[in-house]
C-alpha positions as CSV (number, residue, x, y, z in Angstrom):
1,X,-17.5,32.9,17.6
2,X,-14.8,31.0,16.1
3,X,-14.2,27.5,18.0
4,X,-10.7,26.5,19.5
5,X,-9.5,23.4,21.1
6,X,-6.3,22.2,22.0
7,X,-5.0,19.9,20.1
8,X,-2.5,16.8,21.4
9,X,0.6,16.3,19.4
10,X,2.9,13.7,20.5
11,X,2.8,12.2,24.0
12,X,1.6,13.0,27.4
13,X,2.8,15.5,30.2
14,X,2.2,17.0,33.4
15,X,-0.5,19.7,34.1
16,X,2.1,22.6,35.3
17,X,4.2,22.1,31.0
18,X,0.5,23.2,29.8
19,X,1.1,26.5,31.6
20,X,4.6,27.0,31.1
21,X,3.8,26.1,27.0
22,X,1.8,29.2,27.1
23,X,4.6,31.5,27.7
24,X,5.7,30.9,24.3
25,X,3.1,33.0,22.8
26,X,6.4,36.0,22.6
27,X,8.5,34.0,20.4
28,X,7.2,33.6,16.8
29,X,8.8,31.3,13.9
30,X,8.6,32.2,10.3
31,X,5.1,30.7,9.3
32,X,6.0,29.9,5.7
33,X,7.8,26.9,7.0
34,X,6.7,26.3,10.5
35,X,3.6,26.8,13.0
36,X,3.2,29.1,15.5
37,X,3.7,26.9,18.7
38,X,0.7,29.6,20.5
39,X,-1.0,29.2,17.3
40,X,-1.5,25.0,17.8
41,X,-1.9,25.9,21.9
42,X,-5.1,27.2,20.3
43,X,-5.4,25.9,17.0
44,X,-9.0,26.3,15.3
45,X,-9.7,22.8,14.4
46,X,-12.0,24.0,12.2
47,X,-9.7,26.4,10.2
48,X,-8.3,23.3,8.1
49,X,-8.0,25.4,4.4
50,X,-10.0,24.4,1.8
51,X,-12.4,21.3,1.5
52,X,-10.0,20.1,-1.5
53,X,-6.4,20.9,-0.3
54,X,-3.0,19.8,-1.7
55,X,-3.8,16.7,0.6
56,X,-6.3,15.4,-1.2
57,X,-4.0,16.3,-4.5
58,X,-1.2,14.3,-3.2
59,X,-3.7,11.6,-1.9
60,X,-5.2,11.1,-5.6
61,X,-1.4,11.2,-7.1
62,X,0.0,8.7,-4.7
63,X,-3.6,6.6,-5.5
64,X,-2.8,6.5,-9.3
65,X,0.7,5.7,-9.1
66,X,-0.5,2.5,-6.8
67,X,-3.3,1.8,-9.5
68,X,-1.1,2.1,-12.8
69,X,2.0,0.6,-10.6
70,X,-0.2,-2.9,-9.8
71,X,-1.7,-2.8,-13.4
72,X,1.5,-3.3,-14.6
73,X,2.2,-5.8,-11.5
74,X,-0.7,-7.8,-12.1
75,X,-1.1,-7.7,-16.2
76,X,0.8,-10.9,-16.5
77,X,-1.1,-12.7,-14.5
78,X,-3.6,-13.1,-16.6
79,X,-1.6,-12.3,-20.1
80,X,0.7,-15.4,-19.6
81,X,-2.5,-17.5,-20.1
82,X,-3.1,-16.2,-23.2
83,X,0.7,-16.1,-23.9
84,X,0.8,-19.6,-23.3
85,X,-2.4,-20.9,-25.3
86,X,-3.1,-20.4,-29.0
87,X,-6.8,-20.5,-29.3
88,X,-7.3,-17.6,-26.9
89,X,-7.1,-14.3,-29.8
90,X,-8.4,-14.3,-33.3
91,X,-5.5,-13.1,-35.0
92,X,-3.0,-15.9,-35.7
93,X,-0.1,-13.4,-35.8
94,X,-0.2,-13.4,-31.8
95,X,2.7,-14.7,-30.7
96,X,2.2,-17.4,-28.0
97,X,4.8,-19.5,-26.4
98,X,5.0,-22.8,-25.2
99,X,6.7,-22.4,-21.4
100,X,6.2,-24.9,-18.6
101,X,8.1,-22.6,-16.0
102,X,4.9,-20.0,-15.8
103,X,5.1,-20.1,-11.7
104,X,8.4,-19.0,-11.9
105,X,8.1,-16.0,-14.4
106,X,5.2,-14.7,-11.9
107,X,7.7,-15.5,-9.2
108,X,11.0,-13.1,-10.8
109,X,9.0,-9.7,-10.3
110,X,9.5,-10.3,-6.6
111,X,13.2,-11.2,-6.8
112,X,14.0,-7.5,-8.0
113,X,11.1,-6.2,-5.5
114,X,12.9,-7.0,-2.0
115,X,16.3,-5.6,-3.5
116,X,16.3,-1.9,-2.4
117,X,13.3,-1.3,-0.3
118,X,14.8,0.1,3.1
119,X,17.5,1.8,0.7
120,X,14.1,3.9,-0.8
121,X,13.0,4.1,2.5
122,X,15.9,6.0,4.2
123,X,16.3,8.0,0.3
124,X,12.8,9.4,0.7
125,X,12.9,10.5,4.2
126,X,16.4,12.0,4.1
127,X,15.9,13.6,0.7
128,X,12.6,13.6,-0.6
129,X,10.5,10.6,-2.3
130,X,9.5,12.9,-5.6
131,X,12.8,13.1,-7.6
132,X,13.7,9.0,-6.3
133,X,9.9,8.2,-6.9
134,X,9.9,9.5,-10.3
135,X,12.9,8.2,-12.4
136,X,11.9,4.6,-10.7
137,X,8.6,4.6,-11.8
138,X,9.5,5.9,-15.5
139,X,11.7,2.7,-15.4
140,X,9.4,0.3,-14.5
141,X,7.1,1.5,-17.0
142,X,9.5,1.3,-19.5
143,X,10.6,-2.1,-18.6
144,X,7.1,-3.6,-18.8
145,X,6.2,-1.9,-22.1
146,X,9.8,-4.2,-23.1
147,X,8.4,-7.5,-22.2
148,X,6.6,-8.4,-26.0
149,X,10.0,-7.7,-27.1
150,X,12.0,-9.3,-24.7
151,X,9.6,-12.8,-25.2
152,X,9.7,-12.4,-28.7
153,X,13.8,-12.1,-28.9
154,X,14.4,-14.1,-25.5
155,X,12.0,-16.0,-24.7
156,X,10.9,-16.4,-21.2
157,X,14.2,-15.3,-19.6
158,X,13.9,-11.8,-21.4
159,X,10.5,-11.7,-20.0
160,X,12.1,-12.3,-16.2
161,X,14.6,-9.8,-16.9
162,X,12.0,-7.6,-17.5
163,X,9.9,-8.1,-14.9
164,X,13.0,-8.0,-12.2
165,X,13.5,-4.8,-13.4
166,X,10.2,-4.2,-13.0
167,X,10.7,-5.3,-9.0
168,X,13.7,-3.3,-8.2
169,X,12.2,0.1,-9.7
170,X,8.7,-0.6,-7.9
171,X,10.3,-1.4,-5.1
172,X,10.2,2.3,-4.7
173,X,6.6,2.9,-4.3
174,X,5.4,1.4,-1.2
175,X,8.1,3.5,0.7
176,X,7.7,6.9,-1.0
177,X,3.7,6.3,-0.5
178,X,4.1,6.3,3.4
179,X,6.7,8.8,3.9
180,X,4.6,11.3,2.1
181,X,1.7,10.0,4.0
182,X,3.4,10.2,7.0
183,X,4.2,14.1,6.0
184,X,1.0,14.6,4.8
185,X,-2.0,13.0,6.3
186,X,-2.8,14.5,9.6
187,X,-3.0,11.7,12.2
188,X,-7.1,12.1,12.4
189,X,-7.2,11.2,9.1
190,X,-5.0,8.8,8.6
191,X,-7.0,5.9,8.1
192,X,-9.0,7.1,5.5
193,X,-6.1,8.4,3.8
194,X,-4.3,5.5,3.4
195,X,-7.0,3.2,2.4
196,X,-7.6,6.0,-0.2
197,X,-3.6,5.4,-1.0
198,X,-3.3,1.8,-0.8
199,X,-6.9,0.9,-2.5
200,X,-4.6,2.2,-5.8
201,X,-3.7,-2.2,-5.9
202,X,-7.5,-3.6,-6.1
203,X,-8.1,-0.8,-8.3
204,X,-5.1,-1.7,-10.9
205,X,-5.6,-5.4,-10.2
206,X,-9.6,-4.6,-11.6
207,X,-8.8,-2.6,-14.6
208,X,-5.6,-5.3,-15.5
209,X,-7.7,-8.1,-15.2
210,X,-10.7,-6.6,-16.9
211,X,-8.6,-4.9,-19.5
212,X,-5.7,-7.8,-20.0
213,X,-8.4,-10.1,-20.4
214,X,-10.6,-8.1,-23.3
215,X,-7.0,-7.1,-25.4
216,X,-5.9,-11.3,-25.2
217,X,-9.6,-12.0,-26.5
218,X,-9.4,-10.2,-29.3
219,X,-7.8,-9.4,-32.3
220,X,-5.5,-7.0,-31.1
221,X,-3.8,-9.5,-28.4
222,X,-2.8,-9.7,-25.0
223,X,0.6,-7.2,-26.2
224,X,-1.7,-4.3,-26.3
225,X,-2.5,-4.4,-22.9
226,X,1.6,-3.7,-21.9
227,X,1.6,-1.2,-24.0
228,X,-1.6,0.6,-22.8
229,X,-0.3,0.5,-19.2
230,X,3.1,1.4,-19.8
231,X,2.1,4.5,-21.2
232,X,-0.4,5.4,-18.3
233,X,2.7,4.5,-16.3
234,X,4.8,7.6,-18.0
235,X,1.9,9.7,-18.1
236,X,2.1,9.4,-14.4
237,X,5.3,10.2,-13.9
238,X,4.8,13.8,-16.0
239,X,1.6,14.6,-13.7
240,X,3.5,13.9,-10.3
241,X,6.5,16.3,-11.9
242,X,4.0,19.1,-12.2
243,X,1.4,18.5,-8.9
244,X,3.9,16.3,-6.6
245,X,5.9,17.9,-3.6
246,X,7.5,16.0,-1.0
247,X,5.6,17.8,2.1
248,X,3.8,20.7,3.0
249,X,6.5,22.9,4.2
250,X,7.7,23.3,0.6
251,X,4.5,23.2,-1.5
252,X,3.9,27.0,-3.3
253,X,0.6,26.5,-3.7
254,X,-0.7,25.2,-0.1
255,X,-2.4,27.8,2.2
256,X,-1.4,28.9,5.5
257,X,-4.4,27.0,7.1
258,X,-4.1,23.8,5.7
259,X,-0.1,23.3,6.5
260,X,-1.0,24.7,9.9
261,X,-3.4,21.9,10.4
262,X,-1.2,19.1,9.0
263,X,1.8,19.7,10.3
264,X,0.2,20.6,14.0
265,X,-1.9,16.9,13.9
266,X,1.5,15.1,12.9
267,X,4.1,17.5,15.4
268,X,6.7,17.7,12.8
269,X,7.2,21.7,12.5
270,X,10.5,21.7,11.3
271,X,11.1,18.5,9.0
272,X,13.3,20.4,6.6
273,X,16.0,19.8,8.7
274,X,17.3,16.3,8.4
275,X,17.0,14.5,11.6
276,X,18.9,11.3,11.7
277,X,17.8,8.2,11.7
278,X,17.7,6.0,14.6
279,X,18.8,2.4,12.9
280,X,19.0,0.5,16.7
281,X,15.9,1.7,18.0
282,X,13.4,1.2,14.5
283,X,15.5,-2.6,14.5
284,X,15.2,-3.4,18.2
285,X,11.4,-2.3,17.9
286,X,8.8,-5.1,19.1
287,X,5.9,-3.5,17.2
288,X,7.7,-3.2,13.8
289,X,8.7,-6.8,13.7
290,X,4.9,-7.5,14.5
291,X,4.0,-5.3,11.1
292,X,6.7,-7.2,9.6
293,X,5.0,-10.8,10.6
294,X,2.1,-9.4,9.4
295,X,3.2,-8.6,6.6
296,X,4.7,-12.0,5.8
297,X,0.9,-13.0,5.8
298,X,-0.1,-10.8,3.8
299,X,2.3,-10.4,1.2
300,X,2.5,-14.5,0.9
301,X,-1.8,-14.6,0.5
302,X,-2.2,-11.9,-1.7
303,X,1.3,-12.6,-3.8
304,X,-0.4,-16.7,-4.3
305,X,-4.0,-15.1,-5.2
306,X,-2.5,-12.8,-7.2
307,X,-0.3,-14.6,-9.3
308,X,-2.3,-17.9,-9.2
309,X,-6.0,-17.0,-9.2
310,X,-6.3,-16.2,-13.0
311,X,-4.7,-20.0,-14.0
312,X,-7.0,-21.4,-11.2
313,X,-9.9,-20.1,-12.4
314,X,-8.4,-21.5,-16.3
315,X,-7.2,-24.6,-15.3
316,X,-10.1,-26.4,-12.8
317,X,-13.2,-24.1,-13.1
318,X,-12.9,-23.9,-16.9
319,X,-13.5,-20.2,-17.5
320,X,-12.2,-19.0,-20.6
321,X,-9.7,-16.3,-20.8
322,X,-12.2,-13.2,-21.6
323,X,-14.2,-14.1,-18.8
324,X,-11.4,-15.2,-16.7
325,X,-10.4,-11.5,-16.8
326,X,-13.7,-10.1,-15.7
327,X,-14.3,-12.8,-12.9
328,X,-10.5,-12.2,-11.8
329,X,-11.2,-8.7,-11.2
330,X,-14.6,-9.2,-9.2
331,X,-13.1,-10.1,-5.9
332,X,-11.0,-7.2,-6.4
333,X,-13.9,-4.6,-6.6
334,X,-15.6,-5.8,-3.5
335,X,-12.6,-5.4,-2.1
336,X,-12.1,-1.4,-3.5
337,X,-15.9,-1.3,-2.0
338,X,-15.5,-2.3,1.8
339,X,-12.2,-0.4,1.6
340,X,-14.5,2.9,2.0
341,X,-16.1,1.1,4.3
342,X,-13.6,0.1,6.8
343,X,-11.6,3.4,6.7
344,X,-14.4,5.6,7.9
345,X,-14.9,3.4,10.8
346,X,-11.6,3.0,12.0
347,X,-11.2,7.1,12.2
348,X,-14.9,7.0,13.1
349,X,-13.7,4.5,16.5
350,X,-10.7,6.5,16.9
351,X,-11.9,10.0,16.6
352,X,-14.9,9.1,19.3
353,X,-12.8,7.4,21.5
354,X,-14.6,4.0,21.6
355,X,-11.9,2.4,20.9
356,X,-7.9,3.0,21.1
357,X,-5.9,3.5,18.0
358,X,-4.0,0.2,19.1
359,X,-7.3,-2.0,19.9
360,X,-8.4,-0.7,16.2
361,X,-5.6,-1.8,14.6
362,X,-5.7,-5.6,15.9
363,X,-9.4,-5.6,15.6
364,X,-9.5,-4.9,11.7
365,X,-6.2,-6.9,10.6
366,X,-7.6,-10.2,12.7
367,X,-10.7,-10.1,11.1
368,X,-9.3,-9.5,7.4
369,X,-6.5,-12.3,8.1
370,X,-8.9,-15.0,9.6
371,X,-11.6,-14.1,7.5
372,X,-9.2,-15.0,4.1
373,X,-7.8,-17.7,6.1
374,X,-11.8,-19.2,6.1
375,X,-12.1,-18.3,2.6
376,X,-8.6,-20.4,1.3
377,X,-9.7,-23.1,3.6
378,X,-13.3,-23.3,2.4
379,X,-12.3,-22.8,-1.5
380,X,-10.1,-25.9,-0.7
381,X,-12.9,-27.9,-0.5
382,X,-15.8,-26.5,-2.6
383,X,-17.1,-28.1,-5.3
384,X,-16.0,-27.4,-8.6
385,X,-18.3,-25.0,-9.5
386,X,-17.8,-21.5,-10.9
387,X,-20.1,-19.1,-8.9
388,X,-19.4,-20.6,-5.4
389,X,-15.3,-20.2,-6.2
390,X,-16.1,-16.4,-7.3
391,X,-18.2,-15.4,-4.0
392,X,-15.4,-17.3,-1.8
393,X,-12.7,-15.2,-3.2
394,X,-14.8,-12.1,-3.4
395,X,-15.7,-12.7,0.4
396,X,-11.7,-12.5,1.2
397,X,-11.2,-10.0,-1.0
398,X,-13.4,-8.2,1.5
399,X,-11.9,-8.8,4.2
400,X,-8.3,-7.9,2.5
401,X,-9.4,-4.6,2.7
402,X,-9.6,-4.4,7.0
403,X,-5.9,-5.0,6.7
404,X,-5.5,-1.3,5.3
405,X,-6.5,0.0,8.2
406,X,-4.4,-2.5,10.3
407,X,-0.7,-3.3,9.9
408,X,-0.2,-1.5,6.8
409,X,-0.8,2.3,8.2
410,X,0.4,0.9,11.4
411,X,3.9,1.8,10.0
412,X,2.7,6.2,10.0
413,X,1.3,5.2,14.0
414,X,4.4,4.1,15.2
415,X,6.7,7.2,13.6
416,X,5.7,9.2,10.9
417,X,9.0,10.7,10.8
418,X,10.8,7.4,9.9
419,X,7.3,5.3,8.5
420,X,9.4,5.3,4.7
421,X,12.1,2.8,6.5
422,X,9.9,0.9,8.6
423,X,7.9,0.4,5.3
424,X,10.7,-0.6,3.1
425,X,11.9,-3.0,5.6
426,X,8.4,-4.5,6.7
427,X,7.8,-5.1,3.0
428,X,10.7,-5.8,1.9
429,X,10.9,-8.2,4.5
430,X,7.2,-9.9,3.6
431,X,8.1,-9.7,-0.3
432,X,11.3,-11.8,0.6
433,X,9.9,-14.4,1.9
434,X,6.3,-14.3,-0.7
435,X,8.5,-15.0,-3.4
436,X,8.0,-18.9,-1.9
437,X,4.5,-18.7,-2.6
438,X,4.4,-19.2,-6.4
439,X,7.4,-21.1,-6.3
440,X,5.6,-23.4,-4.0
441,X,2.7,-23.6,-6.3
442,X,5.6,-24.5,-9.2
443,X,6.9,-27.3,-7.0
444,X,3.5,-28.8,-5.8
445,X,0.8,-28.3,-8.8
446,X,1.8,-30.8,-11.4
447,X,-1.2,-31.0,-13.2
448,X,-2.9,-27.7,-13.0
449,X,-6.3,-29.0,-13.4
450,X,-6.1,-31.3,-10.1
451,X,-8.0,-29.6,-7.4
452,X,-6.3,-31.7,-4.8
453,X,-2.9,-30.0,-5.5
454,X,-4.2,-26.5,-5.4
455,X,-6.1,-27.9,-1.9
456,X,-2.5,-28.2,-0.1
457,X,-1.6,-24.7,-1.9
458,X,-4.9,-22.6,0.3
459,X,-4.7,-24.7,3.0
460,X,-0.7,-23.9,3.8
461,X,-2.0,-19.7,3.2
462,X,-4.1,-19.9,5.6
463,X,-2.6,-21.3,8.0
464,X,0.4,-18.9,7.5
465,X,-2.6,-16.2,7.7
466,X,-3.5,-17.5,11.1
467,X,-0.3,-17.6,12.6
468,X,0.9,-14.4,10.9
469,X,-2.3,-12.5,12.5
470,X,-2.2,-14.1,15.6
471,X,1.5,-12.6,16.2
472,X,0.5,-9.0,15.1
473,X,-2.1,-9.6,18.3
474,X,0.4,-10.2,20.4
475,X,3.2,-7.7,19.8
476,X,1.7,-4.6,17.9
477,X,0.9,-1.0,19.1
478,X,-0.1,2.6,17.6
479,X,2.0,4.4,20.0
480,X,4.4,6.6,18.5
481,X,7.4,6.0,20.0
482,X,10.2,8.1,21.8
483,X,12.9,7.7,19.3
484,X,10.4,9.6,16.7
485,X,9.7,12.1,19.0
486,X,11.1,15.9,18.8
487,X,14.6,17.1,17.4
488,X,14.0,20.2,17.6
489,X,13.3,22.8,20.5
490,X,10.2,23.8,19.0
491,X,9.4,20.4,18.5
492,X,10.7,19.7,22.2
493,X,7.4,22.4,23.5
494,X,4.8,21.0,21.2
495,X,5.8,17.9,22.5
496,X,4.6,18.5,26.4
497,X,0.9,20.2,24.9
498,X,-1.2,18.1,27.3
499,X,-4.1,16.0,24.7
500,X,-7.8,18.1,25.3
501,X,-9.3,16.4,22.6
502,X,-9.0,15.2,19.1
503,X,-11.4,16.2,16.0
504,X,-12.0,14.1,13.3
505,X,-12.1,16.2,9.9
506,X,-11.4,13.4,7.0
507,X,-11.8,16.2,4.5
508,X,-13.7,14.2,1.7
């Protein structure tokens, strides 16, 4: 006997709307681009298509365009040590360059980044993320594979220019990722799905340390690695032509079962119709300016680690720039680990009911901030002494991954309808004011090899980790709110489906 269960979409009503939702098994919708409202009254949660739907295809897509997208983020990080120092490749024909303004270089991405975030935001939900996505990425990619070039010709202002392209193309990605993901992860799986999406920047950060690091070592030079990602980076772009489509109700390929089950979980039957966008209500929000806050955090620790860690580890605990590369990337692949940790647990709490979606949400993103916030604190003060420095920043690498399953799918709780905006402008937001962090580390770290500057550099992150975290407690929810809910009639009935109970399927 095949099992049924009624299944919640948005909200809560009144016993005597359950019965009157039944009448509606007479009227019928065309199912190739909406549900059966009678169908979801009795949907077969365990009818959900096949084990490896277009999901999971869009979830791996969206994964390697994070991944190539943060390689070519992250590469200079560690390629403007060897840029800037002559012994660190064999081959004398290297080109290396003798800047004192390195902060400020790793510093111009982000001046490009903040540009045109909630602009890619409202793009992708009001037209479609693939065909804004796409030309942005190719861009980028191009733009980076420029930057030998540009420091050859132009020195280290061609390189900026580069790398604010860079900014304003990427500044695509992180809003695309969550509309789709806010069309296309059903809400009992979103945790896991977006951890899966957002892992994508541990994952390039790994391969660009370990790879950057290797190509400046030998004899082919640190320009090989830009060229090597760059070209992953178009290669992208061709696969997400072919496989990418902006939600289920217009993918050819996607069965009847599996768009049933996604688009009852998420309540969105009709979003080919443009709804529009309210700008008052998703501004006047309390629980978006507390992802924003968060976000500040964030975006302010993990744009100084990222940007500062590989010269750190240079500069006062001596490793050279081969090994630099390989030790960089460490912290990042415990990080990938207990991101496949967290993410089953959240659902896990959710699914079960122990705790609510909103307790689960301040429980992992105060124990990722605080736990960093220890970590910066305690690597302020260790001794100089290269293991204890690599399991410190492993340890909050750890804990950076709770946060993926805090504020940063918080954005799809709130309204997966309008989660592109509220992305663009939380990040866009937090990216504004990270620029600051290297710049800070430019104004404050005279002598790079003084641990006693770098001390006041982790101690202010984390205290802006505390405070940042302890904010998000305070004002954040996972309610989705009213001004997401229904625009449509069909919509409107779905909407008063009284919640019987909630199955957790993550479909991996």
């Amino acid at each position: 006997m095949v099992s049924t269960k009624k299944v919640s979409i948005i909200g809560e009503i009144y016993d005597s709307d359950l019965k009157n939702t039944k009448h509606n098994t007479q009227h019928s919708t065309n199912i190739e681009a909406k549900v059966r409202i009678d169908n979801i009254e009795s949907y077969d949660t365990k009818n959900i298509g096949p084990r490896i739907g277009t999901r999971h295809v869009l979830v791996v897509l969206m994964f390697l365009c994070i991944t190539v997208g943060f390689t070519m983020r992250t590469n200079l990080s560690v390629a403007i040590v060897a840029m800037t120092d002559n012994t660190t490749s064999p081959n004398p024909d290297v080109p290396t360059y003798d800047w004192k303004n390195t902060s400020v270089i790793l510093s111009s991405f982000f001046w490009g980044y903040i540009t045109l975030q909630i602009l890619a935001g409202h793009l992708a939900k009001t037209y479609g993320p693939k065909y804004f996505l796409l030309p942005a990425f190719f861009i980028s990619s191009v733009a980076f594979m420029l930057i030998p070039t540009a420091a050859a010709r132009s020195g280290s202002i061609g390189v900026m220019l580069c790398r604010v392209f860079q900014g304003v193309t990427q500044g695509f990605m992180f809003p695309s990722a969550d509309t789709l993901l806010g069309r296309w992860a059903p809400a009992e799986e979103r945790s896991t799905m977006g951890t899966l999406v957002y892992i994508g920047s541990s994952c390039g950060s790994v391969l660009s340390s370990i790879i950057t690091g290797y190509f400046s070592s030998s004899w082919l030079g640190w320009p090989a690695s830009f060229y090597l990602f760059g070209s992953l980076g178009i290669a992208w772009c061709v696969l997400f032509l072919i496989f990418g489509q902006n939600s289920p109700a217009t993918h050819p390929r996607i069965t009847k079962e599996e768009q049933r089950y996604i688009q009852a979980s998420l309540g969105q039957l009709e979003d080919d119709e443009v709804v529009p966008t309210p700008w008052r209500s998703i501004i006047m929000c309390r629980h978006l300016w507390a992802i924003v806050v968060a976000n500040v955090g964030s975006s302010w620790g993990y744009s100084m680690l990222m940007t500062q860690t590989p010269t750190y580890l240079s500069k006062v605990m001596k490793f050279d720039i081969k090994s630099n590369g390989l030790v960089t990337a460490i912290p990042y692949v415990v990080g990938i680990l207990f991101g496949f940790v967290f993410a089953p647990i959240a659902d896990y709490l959710i699914a079960k009911e122990y705790l609510s979606r909103t307790v689960v949400r301040k429980v992992f993103n105060t124990f990722g901030s605080n736990v960093q916030a220890l970590c910066l604190i305690i690597l302020a003060y260790v001794p100089q002494t290269q293991l204890s420095a690599v399991i410190i920043l492993a340890v909050g690498n750890a804990a950076n991954a709770a946060l993926l399953v805090g504020y940063a799918v918080n954005h799809i709780d709130l309204s997966p309808r309008f989660s592109g905006i509220m992305q663009g402008f939380s990040n866009g937001t937090g990216q504004g004011i990270a620029i600051f962090s290297p710049l800070l580390v430019q104004f404050v770290v005279n002598d790079q090899e003084n641990q006693e500057q770098w001390r006041i550099i982790f101690l202010t992150s984390a205290v802006v980790y505390i405070s940042t975290s302890l904010f998000y407690v305070m004002f954040s929810s996972a309610v989705r709110q009213e001004w997401d809910g229904p625009a449509t009639e069909a919509e409107a009935k779905l909407e008063r489906v009284k919640k019987q109970s909630v199955v957790s399927l993550t479909g991996f």
